[in-house]
DRENTIZA-899436 format. One line per field, with one value per atom (N, C-alpha, C): residue number from 1; atom name; z, x, y. Coordinates in steps of 0.2 Angstrom, whole numbers, plus 5000, padded with zeros to 4 digits. Layout:
<atoms>
num	NUM;...
atomo	CA;...
w	Z;...
u	X;...
v	Y;...
</atoms>
This chain:
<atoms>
num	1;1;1;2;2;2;3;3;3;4;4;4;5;5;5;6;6;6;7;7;7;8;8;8;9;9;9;10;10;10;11;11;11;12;12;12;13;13;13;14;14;14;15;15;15;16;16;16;17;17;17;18;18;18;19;19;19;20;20;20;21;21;21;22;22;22;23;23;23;24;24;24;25;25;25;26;26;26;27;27;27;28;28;28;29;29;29;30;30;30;31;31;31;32;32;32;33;33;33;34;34;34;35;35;35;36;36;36;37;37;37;38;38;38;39;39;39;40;40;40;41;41;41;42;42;42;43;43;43;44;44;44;45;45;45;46;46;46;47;47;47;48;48;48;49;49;49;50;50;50;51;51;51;52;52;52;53;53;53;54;54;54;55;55;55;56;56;56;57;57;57;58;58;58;59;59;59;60;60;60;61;61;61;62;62;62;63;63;63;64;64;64;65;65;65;66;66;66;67;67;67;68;68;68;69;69;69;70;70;70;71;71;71;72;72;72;73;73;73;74;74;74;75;75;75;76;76;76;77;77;77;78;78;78;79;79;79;80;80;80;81;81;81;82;82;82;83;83;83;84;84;84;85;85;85;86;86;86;87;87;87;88;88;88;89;89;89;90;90;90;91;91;91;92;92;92;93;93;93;94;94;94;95;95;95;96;96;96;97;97;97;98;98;98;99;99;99;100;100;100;101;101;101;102;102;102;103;103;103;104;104;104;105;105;105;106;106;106;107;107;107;108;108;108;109;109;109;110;110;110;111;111;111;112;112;112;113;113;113;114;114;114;115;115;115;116;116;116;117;117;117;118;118;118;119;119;119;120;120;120;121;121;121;122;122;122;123;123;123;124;124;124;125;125;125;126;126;126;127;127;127;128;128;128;129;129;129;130;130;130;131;131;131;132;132;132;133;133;133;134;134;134;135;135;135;136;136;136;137;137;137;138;138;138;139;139;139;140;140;140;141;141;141;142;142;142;143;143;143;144;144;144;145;145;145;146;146;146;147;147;147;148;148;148;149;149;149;150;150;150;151;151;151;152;152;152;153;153;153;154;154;154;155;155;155;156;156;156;157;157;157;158;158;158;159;159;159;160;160;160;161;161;161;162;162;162;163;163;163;164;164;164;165;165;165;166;166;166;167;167;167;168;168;168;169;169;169;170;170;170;171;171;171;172;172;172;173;173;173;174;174;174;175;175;175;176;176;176;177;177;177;178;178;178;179;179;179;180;180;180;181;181;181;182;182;182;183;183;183;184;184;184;185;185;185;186;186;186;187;187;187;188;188;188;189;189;189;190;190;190;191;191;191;192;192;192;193;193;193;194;194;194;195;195;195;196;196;196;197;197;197;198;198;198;199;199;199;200;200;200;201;201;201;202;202;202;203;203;203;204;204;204;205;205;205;206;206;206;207;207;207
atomo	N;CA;C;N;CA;C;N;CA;C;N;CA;C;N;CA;C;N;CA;C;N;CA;C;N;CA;C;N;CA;C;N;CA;C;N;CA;C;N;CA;C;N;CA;C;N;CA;C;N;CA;C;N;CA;C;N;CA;C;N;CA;C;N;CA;C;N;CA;C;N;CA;C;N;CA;C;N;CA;C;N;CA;C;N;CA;C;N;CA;C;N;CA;C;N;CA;C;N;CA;C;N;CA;C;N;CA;C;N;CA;C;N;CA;C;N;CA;C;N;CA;C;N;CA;C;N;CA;C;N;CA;C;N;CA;C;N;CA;C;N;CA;C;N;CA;C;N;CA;C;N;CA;C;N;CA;C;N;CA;C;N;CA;C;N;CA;C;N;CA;C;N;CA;C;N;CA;C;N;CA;C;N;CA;C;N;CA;C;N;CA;C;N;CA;C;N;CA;C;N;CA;C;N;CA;C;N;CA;C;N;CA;C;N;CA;C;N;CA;C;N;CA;C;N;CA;C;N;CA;C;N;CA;C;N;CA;C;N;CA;C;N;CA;C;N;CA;C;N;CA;C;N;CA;C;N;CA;C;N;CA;C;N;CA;C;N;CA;C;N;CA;C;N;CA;C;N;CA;C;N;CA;C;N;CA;C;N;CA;C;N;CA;C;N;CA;C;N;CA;C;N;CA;C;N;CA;C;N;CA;C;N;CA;C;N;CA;C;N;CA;C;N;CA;C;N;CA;C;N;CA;C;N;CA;C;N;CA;C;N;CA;C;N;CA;C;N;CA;C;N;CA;C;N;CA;C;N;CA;C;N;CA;C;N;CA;C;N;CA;C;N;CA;C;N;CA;C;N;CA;C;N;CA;C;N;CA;C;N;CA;C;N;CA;C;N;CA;C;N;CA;C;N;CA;C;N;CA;C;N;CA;C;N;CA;C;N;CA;C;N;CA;C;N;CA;C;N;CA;C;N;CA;C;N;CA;C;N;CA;C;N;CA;C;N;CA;C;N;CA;C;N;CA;C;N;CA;C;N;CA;C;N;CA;C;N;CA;C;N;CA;C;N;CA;C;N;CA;C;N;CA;C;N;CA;C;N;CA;C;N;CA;C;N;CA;C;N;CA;C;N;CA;C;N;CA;C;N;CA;C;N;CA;C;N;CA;C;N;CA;C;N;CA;C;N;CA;C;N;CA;C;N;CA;C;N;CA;C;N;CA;C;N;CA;C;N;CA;C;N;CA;C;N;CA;C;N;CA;C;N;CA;C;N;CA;C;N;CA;C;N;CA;C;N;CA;C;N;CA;C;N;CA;C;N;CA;C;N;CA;C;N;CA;C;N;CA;C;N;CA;C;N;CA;C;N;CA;C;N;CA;C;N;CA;C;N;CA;C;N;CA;C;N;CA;C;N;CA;C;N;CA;C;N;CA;C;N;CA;C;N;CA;C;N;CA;C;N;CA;C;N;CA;C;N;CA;C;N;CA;C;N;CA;C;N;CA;C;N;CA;C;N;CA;C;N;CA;C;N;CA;C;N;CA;C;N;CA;C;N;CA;C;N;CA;C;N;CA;C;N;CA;C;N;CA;C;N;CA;C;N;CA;C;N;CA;C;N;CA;C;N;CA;C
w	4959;4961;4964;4969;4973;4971;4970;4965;4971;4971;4977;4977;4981;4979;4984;4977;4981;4980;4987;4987;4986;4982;4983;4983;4987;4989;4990;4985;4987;4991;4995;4996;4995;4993;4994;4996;4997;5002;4995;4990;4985;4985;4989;4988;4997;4996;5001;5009;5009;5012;5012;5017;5018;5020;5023;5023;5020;5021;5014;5017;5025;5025;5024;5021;5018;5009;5008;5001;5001;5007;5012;5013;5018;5020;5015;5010;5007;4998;5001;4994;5002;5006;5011;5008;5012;5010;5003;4998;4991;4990;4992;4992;4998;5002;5008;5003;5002;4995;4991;4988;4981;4984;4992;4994;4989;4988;4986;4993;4995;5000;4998;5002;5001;5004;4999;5003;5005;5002;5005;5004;5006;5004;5005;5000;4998;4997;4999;5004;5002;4998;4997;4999;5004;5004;4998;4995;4989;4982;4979;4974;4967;4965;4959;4952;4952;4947;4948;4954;4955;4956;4952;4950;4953;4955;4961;4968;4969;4977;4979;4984;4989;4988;4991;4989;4982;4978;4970;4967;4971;4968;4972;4976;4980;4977;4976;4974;4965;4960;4955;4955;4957;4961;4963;4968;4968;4963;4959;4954;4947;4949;4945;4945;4951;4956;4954;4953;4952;4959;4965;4972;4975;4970;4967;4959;4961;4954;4951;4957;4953;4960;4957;4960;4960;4965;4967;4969;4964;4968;4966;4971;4973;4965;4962;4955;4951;4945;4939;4943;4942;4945;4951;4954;4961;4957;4953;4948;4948;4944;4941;4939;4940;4939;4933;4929;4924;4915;4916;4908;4906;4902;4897;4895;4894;4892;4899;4903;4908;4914;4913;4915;4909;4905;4898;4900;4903;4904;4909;4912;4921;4919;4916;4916;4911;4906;4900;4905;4909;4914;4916;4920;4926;4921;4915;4911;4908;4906;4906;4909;4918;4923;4926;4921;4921;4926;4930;4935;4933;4933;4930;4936;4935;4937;4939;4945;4943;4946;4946;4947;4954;4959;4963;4961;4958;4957;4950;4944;4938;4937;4937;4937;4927;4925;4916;4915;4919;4917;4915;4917;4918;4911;4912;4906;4902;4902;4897;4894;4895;4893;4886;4883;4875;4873;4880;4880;4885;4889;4893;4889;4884;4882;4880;4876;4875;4882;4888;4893;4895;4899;4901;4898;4894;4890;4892;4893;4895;4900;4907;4913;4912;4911;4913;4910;4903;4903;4907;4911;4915;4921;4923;4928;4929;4919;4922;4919;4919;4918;4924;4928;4936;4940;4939;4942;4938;4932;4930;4933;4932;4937;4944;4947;4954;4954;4950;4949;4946;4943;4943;4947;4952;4960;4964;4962;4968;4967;4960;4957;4957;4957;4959;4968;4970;4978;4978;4976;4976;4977;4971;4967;4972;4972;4977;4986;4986;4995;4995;4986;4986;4983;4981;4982;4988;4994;5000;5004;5001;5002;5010;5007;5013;5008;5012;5011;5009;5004;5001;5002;5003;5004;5009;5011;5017;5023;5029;5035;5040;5044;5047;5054;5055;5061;5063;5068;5073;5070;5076;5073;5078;5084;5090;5085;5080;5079;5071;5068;5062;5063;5067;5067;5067;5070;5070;5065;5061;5056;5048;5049;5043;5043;5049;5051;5046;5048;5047;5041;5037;5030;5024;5031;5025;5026;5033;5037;5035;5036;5035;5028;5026;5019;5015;5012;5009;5004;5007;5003;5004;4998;4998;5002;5005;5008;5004;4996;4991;4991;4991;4990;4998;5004;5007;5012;5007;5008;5005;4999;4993;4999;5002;5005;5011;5014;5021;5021;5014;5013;5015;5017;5019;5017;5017;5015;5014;5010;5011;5017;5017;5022;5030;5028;5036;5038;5033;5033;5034;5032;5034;5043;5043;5050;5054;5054;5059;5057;5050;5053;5057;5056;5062;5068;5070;5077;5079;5074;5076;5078;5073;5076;5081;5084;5090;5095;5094;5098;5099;5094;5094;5098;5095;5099;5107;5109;5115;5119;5118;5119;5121;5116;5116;5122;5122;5127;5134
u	4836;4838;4833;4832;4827;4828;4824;4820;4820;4826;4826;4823;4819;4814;4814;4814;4812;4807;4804;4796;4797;4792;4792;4785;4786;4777;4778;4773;4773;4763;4767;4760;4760;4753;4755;4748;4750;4742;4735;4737;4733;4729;4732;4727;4724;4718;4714;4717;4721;4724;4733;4733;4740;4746;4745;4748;4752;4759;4760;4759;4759;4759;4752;4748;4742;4745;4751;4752;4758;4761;4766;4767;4759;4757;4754;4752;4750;4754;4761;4766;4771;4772;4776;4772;4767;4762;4764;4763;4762;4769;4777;4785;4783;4780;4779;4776;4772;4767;4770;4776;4777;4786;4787;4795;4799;4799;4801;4806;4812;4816;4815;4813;4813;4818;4825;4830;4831;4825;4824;4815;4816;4808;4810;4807;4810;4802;4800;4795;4796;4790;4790;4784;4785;4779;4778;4777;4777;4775;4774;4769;4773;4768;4771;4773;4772;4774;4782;4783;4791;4797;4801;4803;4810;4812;4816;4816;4813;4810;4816;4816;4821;4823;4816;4816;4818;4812;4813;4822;4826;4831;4836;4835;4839;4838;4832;4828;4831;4832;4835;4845;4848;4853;4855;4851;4852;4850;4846;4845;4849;4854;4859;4864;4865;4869;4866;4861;4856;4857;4854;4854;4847;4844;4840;4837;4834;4829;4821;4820;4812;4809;4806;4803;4796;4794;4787;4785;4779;4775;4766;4764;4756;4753;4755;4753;4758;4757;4762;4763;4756;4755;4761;4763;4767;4774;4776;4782;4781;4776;4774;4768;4767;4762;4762;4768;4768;4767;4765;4761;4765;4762;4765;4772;4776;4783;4786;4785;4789;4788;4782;4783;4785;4784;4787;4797;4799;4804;4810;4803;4806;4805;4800;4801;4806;4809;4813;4823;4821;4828;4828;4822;4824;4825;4823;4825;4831;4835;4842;4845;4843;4848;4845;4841;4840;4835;4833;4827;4822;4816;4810;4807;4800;4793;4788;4786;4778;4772;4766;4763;4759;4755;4750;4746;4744;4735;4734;4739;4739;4744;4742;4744;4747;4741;4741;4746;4749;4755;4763;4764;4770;4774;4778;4783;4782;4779;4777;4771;4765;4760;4761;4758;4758;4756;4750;4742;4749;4754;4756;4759;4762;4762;4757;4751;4743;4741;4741;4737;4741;4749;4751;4751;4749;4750;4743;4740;4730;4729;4733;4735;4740;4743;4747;4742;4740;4738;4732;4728;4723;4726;4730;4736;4738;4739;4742;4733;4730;4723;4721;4721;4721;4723;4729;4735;4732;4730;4730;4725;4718;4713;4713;4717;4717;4722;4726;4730;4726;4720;4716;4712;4708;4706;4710;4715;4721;4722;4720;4722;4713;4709;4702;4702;4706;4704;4710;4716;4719;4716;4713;4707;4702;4699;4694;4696;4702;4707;4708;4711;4710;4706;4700;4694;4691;4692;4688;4696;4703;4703;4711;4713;4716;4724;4727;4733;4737;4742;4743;4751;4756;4763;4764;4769;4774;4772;4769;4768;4773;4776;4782;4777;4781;4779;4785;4783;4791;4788;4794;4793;4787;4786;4780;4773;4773;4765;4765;4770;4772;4762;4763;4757;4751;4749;4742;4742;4748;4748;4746;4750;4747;4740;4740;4732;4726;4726;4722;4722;4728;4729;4725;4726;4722;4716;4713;4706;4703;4703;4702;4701;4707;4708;4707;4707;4707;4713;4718;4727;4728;4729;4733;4739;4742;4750;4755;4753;4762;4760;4755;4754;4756;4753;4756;4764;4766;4774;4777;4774;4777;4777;4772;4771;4773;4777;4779;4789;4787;4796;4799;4793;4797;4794;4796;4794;4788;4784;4776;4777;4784;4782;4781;4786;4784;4779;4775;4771;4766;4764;4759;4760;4766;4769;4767;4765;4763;4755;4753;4747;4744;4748;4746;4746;4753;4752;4748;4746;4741;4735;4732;4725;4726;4733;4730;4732;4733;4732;4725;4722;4714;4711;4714;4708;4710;4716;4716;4712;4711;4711;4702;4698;4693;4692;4697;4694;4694
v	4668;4674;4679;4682;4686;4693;4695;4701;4706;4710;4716;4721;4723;4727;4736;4741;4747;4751;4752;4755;4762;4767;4773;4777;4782;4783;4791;4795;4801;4801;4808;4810;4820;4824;4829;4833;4839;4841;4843;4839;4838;4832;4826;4820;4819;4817;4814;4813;4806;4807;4807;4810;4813;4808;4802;4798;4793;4793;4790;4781;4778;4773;4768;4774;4770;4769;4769;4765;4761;4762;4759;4752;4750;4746;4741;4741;4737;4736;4740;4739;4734;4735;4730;4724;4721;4715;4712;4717;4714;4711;4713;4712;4706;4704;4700;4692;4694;4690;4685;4691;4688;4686;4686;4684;4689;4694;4699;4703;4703;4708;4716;4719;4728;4730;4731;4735;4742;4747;4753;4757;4761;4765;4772;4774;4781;4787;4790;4794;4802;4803;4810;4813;4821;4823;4830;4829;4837;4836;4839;4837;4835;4830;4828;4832;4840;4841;4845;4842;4844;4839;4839;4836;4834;4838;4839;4835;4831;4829;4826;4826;4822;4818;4812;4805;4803;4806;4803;4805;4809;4812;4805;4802;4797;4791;4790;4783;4782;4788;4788;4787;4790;4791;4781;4778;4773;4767;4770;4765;4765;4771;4772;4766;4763;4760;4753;4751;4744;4740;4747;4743;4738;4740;4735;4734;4729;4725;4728;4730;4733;4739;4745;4747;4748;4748;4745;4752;4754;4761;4760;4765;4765;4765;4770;4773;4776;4776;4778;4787;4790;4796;4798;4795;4796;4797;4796;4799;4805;4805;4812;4815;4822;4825;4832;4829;4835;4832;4828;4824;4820;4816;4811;4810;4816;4814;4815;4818;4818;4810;4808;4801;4796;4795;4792;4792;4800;4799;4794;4797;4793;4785;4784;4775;4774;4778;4778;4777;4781;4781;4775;4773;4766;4760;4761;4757;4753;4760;4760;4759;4760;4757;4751;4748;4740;4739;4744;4742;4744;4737;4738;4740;4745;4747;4743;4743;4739;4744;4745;4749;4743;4745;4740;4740;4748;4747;4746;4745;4748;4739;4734;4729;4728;4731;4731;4736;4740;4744;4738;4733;4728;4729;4728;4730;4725;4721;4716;4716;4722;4722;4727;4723;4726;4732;4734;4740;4746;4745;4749;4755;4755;4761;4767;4763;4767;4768;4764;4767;4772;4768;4776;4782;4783;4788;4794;4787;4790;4793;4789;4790;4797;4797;4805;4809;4807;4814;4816;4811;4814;4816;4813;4817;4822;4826;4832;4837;4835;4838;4839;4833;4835;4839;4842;4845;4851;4853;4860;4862;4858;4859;4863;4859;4862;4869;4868;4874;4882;4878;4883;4887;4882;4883;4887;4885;4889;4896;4897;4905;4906;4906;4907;4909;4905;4905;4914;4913;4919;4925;4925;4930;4931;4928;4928;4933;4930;4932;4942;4939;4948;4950;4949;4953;4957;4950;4952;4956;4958;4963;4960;4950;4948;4948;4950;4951;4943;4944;4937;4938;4932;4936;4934;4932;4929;4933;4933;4937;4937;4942;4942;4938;4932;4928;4923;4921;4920;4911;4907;4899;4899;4899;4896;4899;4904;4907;4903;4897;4896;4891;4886;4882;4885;4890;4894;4900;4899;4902;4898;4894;4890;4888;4885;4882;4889;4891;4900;4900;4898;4898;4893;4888;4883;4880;4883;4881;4887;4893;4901;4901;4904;4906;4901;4894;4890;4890;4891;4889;4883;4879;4872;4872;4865;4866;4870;4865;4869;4877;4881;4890;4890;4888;4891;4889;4884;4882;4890;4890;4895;4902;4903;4910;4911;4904;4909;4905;4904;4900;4895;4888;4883;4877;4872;4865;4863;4860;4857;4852;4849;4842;4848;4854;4858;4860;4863;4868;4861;4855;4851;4848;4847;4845;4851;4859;4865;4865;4862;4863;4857;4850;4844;4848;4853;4853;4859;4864;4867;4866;4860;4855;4854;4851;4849;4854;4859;4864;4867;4866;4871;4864;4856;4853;4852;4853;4852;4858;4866;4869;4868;4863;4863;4860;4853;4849;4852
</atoms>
């Protein structure tokens, strides 16, 4: 019996790289490896302490369904970014609906590992330590914005000024994508997709 398999990959303007097909490409391979079929891939860009996301709200929703056998993702962390019971949850869910987890990088996570409890447990919480951390940076850099006196707050701009606007926000000012999702009222996958085409507005302009 073939082990049907669905990938899921968050990416958010908190990790290194932004791309989700750098955990993509080498979650295909591993399904490719072990003769494993991947009947879908489910793709978020927004951060792990929201719990809501698109993708993970579809990828739940069908594994309601048991449209497959196992979910295959980069890191337990790509679940979730809000501590230990709220990931403790989510594998508590896929369990129920009979579809196991495997982690790529986190191979001693396997459902059959005796230590998987005691780690994940070590794992989220340095997860959501990470996540307050930078939540703290981001309320320092605020502080900081209005010191020097710059205005914080949704600015009235049309869609052609959206890309040189975020750009400004996040090169300039130093705002994360999710704060300045939050301040001009639109998606993080948007609000990174306008700073892609900003850049290459400033580089072309160089060239």
């Amino acid at each position: 019996m073939k082990n049907i398999v669905a990938l899921y990959a968050r990416v958010s303007t908190k990790d290194k790289d932004q791309n989700p097909e750098t955990q993509l490409r080498q979650l295909r391979k591993y399904c490719k490896d072990k003769g494993w079929p991947v009947q879908r891939e489910f793709v978020d860009f927004e951060s792990g302490r929201n719990s809501n996301r698109t993708g993970f709200t579809k990828l739940k929703d069908e594994a309601l369904h048991r449209n497959f056998d196992t979910i295959l993702v980069w890191k337990m962390d790509r679940f979730s970014r809000r501590g230990i019971r709220d990931v403790f949850n989510t594998l508590d869910f896929f369990t129920h609906c009979g579809v196991s987890v495997v982690s790529f990088t986190e191979p001693y996570l396997c459902t059959d590992s005796p230590k998987r409890e005691l780690l994940l447990a070590v794992l989220a919480w340095a997860a959501k330590m990470e996540s307050e951390n930078i939540s703290t940076r981001v309320k320092a850099g605020m502080e900081r914005a209005r010191a020097e006196g710059k205005k914080l707050g949704r600015p009235p701009l049309g869609i052609k000024d959206l890309p040189a606007q975020v750009r400004r926000l996040h090169v300039e000012d130093g705002f994360s994508f999710p704060r300045i999702a939050e301040m001009l009222d639109i998606g993080v996958g948007s609000a990174y997709r306008a700073f892609q085409k900003g850049s290459k507005c400033v580089s072309s302009v160089k060239d």
